[in-house]
NUZA-950471 format. One record per residue (C-alpha): residue number from 1; residue in three letters; x negated, y negated, z. Coordinates in pm, 1 decimal. Example, Ala and Ser with C-alpha at 12.3 -4.5 7.8 and 13.67 -1.06 7.14 Angstrom:
REM residues 2
PT, i, aa, x, y, z
PT, 1, ALA, -1230.0, 450.0, 780.0;
PT, 2, SER, -1367.0, 106.0, 714.0;
***
This chain:
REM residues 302
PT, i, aa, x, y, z
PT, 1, UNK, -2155.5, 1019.2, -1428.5;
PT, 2, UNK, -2114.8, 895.1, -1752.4;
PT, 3, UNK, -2090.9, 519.8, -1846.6;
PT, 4, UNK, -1781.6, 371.7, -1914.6;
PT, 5, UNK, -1701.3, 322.1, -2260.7;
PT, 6, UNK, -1350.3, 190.1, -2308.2;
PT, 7, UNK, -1151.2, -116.7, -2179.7;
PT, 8, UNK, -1073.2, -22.7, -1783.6;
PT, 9, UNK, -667.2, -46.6, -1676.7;
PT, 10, UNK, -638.0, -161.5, -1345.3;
PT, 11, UNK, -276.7, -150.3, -1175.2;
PT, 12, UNK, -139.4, -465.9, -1012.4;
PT, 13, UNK, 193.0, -373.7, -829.4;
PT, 14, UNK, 296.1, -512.0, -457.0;
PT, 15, UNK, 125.7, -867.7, -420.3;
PT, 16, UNK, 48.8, -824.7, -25.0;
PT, 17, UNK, -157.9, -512.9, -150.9;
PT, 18, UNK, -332.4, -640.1, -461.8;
PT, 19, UNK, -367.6, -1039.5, -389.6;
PT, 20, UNK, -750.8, -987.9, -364.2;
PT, 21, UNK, -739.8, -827.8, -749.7;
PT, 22, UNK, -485.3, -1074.0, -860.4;
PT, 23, UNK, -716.0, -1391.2, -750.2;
PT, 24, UNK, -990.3, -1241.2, -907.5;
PT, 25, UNK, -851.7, -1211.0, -1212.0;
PT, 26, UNK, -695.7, -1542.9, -1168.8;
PT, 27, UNK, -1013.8, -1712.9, -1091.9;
PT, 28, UNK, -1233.5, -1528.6, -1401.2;
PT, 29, UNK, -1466.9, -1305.9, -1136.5;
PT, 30, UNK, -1418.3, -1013.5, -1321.9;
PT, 31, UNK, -1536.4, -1196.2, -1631.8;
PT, 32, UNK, -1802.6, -1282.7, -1407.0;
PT, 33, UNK, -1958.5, -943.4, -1370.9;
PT, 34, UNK, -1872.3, -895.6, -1759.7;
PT, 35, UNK, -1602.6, -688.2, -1710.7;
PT, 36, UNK, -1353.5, -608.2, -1968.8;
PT, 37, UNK, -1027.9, -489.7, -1827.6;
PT, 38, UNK, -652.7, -517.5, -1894.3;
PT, 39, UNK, -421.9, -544.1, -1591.4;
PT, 40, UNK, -117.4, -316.9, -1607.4;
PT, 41, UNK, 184.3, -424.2, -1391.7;
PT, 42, UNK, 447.6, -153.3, -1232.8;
PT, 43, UNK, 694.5, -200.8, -1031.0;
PT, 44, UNK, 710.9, -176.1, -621.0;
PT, 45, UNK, 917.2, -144.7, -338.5;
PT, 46, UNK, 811.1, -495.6, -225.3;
PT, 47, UNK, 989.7, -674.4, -525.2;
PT, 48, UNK, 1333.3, -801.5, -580.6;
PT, 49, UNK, 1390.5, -652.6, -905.0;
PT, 50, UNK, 1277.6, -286.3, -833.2;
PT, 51, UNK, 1542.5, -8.4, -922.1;
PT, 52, UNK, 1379.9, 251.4, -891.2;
PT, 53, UNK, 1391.4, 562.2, -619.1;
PT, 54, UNK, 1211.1, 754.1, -447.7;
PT, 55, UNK, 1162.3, 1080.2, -279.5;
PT, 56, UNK, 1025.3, 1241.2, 19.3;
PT, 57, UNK, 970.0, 1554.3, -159.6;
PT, 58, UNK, 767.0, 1382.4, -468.4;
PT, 59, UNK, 506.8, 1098.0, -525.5;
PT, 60, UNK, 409.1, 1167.0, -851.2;
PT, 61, UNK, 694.5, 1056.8, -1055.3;
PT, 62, UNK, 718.3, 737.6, -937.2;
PT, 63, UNK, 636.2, 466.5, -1194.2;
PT, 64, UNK, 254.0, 381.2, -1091.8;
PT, 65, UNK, 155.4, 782.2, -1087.0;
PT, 66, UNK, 377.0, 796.6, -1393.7;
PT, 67, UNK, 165.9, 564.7, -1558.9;
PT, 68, UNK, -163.3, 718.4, -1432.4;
PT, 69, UNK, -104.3, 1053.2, -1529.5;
PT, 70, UNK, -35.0, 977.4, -1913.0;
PT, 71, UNK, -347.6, 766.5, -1867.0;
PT, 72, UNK, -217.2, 438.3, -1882.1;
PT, 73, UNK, -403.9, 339.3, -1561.7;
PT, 74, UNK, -782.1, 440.4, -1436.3;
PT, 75, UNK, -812.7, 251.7, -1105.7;
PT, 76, UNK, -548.0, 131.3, -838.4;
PT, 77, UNK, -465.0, 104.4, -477.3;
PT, 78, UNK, -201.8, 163.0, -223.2;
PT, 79, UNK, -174.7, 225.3, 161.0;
PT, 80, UNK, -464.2, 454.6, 257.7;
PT, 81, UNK, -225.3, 789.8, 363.7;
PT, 82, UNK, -72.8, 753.4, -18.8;
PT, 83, UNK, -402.4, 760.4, -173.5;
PT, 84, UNK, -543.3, 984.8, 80.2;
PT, 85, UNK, -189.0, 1254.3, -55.4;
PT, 86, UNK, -302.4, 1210.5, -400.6;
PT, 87, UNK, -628.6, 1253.3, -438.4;
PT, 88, UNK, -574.3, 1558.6, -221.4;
PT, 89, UNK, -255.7, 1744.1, -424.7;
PT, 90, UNK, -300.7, 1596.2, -771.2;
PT, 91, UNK, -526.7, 1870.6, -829.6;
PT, 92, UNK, -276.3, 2096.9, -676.2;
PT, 93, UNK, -50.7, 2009.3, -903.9;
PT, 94, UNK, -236.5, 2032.3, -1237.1;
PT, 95, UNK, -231.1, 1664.3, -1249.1;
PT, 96, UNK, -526.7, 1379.4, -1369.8;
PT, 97, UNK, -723.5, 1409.9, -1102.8;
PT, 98, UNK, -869.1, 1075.0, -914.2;
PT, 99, UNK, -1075.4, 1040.5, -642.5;
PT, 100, UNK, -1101.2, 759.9, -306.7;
PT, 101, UNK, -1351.2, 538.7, -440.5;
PT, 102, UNK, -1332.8, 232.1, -144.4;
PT, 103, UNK, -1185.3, 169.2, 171.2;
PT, 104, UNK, -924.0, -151.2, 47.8;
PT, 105, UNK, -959.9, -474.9, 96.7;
PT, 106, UNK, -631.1, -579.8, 158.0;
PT, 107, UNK, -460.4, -495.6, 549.8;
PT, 108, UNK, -84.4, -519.6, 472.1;
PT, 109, UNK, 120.4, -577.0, 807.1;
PT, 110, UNK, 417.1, -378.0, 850.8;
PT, 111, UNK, 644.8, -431.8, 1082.6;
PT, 112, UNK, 968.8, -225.8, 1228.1;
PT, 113, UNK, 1309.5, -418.7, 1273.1;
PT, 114, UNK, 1619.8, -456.6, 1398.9;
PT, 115, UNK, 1937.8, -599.0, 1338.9;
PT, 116, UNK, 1961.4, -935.0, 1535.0;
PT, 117, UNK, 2257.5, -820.5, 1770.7;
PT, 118, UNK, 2095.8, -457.6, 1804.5;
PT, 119, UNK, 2098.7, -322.1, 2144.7;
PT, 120, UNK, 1702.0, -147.8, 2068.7;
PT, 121, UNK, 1474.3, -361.3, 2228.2;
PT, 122, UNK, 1144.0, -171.6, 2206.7;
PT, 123, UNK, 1023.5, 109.6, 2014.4;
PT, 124, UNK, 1135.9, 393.0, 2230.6;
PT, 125, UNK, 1459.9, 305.3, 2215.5;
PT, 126, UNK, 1424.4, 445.8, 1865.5;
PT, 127, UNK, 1406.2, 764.0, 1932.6;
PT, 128, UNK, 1623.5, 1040.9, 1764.0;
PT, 129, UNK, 1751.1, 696.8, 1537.2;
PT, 130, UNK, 1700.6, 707.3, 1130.4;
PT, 131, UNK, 1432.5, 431.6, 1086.5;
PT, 132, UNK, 1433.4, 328.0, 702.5;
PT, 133, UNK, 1074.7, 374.0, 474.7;
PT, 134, UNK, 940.1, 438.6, 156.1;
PT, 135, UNK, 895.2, 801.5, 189.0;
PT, 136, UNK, 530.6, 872.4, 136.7;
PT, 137, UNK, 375.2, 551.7, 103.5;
PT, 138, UNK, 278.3, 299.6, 354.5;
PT, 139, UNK, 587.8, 166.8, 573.3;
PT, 140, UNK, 635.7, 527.9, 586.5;
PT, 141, UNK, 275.8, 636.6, 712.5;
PT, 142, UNK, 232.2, 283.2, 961.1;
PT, 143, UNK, 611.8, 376.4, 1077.0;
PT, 144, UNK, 470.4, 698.2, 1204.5;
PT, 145, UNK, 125.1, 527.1, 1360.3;
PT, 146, UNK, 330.6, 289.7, 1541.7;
PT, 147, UNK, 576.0, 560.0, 1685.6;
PT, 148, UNK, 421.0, 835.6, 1795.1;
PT, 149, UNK, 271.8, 605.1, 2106.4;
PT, 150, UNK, 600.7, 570.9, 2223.1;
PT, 151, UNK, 818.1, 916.7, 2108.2;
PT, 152, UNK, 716.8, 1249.3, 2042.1;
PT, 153, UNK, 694.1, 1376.7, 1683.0;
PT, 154, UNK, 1027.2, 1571.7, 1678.9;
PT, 155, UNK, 1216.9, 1228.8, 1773.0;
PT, 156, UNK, 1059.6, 1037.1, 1510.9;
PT, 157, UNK, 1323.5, 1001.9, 1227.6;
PT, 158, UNK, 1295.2, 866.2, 874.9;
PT, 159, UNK, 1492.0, 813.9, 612.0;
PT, 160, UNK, 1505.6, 669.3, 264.5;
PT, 161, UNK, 1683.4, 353.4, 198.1;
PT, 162, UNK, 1551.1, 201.4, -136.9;
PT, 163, UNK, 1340.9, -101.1, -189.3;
PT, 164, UNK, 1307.9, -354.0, 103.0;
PT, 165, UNK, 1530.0, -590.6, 24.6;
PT, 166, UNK, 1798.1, -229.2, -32.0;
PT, 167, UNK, 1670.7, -113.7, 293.2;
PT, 168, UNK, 1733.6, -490.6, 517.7;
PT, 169, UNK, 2094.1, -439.1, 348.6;
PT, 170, UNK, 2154.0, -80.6, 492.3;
PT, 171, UNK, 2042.6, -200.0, 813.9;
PT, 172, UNK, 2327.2, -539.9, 796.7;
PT, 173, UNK, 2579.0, -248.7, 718.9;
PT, 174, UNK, 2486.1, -35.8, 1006.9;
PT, 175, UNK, 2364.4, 284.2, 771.6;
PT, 176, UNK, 2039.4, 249.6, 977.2;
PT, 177, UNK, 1909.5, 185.4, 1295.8;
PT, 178, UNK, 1546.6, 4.1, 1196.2;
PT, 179, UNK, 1393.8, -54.5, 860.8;
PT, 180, UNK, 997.5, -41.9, 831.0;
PT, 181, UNK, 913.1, -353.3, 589.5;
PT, 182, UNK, 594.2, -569.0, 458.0;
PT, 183, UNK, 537.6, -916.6, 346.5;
PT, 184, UNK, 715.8, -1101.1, 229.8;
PT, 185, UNK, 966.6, -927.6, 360.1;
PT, 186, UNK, 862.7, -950.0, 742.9;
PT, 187, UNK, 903.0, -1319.7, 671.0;
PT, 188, UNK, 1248.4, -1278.2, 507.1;
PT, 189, UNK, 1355.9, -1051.7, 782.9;
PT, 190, UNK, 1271.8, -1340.0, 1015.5;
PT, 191, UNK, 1451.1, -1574.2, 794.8;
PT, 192, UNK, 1736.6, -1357.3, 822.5;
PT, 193, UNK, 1740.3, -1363.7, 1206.4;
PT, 194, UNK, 1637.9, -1006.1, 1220.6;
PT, 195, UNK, 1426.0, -884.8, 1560.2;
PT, 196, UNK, 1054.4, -748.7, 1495.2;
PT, 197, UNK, 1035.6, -454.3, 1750.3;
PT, 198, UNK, 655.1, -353.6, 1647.1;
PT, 199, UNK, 388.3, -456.7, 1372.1;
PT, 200, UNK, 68.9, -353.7, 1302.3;
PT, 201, UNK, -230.5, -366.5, 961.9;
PT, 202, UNK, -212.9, -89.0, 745.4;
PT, 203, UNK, -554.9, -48.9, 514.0;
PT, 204, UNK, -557.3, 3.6, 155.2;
PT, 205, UNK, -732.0, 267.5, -50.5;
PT, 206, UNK, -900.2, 231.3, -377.7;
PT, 207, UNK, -863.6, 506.4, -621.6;
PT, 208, UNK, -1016.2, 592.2, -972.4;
PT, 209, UNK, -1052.8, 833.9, -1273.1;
PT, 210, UNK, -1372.9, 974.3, -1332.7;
PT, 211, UNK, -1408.4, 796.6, -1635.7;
PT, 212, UNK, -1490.5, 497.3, -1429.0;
PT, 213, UNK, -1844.9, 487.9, -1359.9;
PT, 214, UNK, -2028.5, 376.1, -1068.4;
PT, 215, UNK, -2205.1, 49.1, -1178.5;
PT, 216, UNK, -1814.4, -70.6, -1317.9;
PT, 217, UNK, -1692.2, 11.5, -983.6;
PT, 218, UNK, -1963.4, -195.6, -780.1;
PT, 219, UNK, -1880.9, -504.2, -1033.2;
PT, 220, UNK, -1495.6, -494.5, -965.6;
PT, 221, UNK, -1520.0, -421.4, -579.7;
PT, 222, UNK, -1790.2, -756.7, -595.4;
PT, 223, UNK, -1560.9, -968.5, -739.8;
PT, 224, UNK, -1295.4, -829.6, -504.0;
PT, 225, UNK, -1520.4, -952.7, -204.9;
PT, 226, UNK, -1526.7, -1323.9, -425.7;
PT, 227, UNK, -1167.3, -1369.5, -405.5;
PT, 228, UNK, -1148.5, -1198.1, -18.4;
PT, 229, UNK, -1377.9, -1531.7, 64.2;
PT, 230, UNK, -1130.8, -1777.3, -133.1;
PT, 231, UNK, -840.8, -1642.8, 44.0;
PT, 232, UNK, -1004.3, -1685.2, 395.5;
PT, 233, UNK, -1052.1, -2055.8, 312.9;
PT, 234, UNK, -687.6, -2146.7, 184.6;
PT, 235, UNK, -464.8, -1841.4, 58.1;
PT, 236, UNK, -165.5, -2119.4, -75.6;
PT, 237, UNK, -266.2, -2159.4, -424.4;
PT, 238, UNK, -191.4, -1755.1, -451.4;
PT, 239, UNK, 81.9, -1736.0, -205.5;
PT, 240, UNK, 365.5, -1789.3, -495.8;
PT, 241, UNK, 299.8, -1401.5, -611.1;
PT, 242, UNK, 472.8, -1288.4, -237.9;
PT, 243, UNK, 702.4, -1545.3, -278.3;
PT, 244, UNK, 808.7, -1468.8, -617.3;
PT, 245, UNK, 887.7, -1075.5, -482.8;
PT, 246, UNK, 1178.5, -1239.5, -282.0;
PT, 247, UNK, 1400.6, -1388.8, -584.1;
PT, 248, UNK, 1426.6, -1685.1, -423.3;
PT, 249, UNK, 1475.7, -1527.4, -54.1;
PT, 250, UNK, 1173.9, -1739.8, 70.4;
PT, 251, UNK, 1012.7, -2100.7, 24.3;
PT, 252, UNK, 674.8, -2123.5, 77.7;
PT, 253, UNK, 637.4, -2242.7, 369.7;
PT, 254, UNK, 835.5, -2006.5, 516.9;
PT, 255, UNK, 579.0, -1710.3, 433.4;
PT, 256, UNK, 424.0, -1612.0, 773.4;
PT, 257, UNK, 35.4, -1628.1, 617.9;
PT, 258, UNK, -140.5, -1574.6, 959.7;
PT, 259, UNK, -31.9, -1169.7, 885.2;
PT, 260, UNK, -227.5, -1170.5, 538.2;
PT, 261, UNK, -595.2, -989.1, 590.1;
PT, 262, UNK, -834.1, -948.2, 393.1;
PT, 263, UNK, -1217.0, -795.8, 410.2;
PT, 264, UNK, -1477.2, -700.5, 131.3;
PT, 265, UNK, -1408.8, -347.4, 23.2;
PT, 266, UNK, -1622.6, -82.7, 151.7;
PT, 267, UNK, -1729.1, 256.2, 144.4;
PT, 268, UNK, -1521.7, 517.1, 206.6;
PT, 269, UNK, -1693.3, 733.1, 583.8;
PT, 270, UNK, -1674.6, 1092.9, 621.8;
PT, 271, UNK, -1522.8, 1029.0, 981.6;
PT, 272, UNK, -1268.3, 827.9, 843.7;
PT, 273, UNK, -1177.4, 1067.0, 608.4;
PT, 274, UNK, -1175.2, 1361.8, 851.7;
PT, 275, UNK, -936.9, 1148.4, 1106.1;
PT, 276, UNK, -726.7, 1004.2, 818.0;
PT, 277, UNK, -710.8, 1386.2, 638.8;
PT, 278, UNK, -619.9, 1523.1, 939.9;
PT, 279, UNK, -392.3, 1317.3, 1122.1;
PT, 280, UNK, -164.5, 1337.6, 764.1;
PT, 281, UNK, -223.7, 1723.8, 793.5;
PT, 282, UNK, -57.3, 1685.2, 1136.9;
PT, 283, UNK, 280.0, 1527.0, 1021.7;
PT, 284, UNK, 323.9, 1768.4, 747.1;
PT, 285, UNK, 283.2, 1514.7, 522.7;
PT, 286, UNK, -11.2, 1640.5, 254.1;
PT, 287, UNK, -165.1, 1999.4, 218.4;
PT, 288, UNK, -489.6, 2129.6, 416.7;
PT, 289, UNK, -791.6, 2259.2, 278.2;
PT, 290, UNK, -903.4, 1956.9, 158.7;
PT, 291, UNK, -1291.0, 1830.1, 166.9;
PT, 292, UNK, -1456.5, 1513.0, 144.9;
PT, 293, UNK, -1695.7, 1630.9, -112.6;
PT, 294, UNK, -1394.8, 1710.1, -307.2;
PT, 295, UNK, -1192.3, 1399.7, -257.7;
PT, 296, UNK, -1420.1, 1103.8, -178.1;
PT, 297, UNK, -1675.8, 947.1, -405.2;
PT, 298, UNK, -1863.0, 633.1, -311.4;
PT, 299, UNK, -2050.1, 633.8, -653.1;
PT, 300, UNK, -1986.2, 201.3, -656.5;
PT, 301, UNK, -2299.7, 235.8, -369.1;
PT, 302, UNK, -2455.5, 505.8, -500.2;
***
């Protein structure tokens, strides 16, 4: 692999999956491992201010892959199943390829709710009713973790409703039956007098170019673990990147913090590839034939 050469672009886009990255920058641990990187911000469905939309059928012109493909970008994470579907059909698609580099260290809760004078009272009651995600990515991929305990596959339904703050209003106007959301938004739903049906972590995935070499890699998921420690002892200083997401939705202290988690980011297993890979293969949801020697390189512990 060859050394890196050139300034490295990181993405920061959704705070709840990037606050480790964004209070390492903050607190100079990148400069710490002499790292020289610019930090390139796109929009995501956890903000306020996002317009754009997306698709079931299509991840790769959405705004982050947008950016990677023209090579704006060389390393960034998202929900695990999303990283896991691009790694896998970028190549398919004649694309810049990338490749999982890390298991994440953020574990973004998602949650599934209701309207606050719904008649659903627990998951099952969902069944056969339109449930509202961002198709492809992670409140789409935990939506479908969470439900297939309770329903079978075929009852599962999904649907695409826009950013989170889009989706909570389709779900006050009745155009839904449940919206799948993240912090902050699980807190604003709360706010909002909205019922939480079912929650659960979601991990991140780190992906990178190949032009990103190993020893680069090791540096930025070190100073990652740096800031994972300074959030376990007090998160607050860093808590006004959710907050600002909301527009002014949420105060601080109304920010449910005891759903923020956060661990050192690690290599990325063969068996957790294999269950991941095919458990996505299962709901239709990224192509087969895929191998881990083709899609996972751990080269930061190499």
């Amino acid at each position: 692999m060859q050394k890196t050469r050139y300034k490295t672009h990181v993405a920061i886009m959704n705070a709840v999956h990037d606050l480790p990255v964004l209070v390492a920058r903050d607190e100079g641990f990148f400069r710490d491992e002499g790292l020289d990187i610019e930090f390139v911000t796109t929009p995501g469905m956890a903000q306020v201010t996002t317009s754009h939309a997306v698709r079931f059928d299509s991840v790769f012109d959405r705004p982050l892959d947008a950016v990677y493909n023209d090579g704006g970008i060389d390393q960034y994470r998202m929900c695990e199943w999303g990283i896991m579907k691009r790694a896998v059909e970028a190549d398919c698609s004649g694309l810049r390829g990338r490749k999982i580099v890390a298991l994440g260290a953020s574990m973004s809760k998602f949650a599934i709710a209701v309207a606050s004078d719904s008649d659903l009272y627990e998951p099952e009651m969902l069944k056969d009713k339109q449930i509202a995600v961002t198709p492809n990515n992670g409140s789409h991929f935990t939506t479908l973790k969470m439900m297939e305990g309770f329903l079978a596959p075929e009852h599962v339904k999904t649907t695409n409703a826009g950013s989170m703050p889009k989706r909570i209003e389709a779900l006050r106007q009745g155009k839904v039956a449940a919206v799948s959301l993240m912090e902050p938004w699980i807190s604003v739903a709360q706010k909002q007098g909205l019922r939480i049906l079912i929650e659960s972590h979601s991990t991140r995935s780190e992906a990178a170019s190949d032009e990103i070499d190993g020893s680069t890699l090791a540096a930025m998921f070190r100073a990652q673990a740096r800031a994972v420690e300074v959030l376990a002892h007090d998160p607050t200083p860093y808590l006004h990147y959710l907050i600002a997401e909301t527009g002014g939705l949420l105060e601080l202290h109304e920010l449910q913090t005891w759903r923020l988690l956060h661990a050192a980011p690690q290599p990325y297993t063969r068996e957790r590839f294999e269950d991941t890979y095919n458990w996505t293969v299962r709901w239709n949801m990224v192509v087969p034939g895929a191998t881990y020697e083709k899609v996972v390189d751990n080269r930061a512990w190499a």
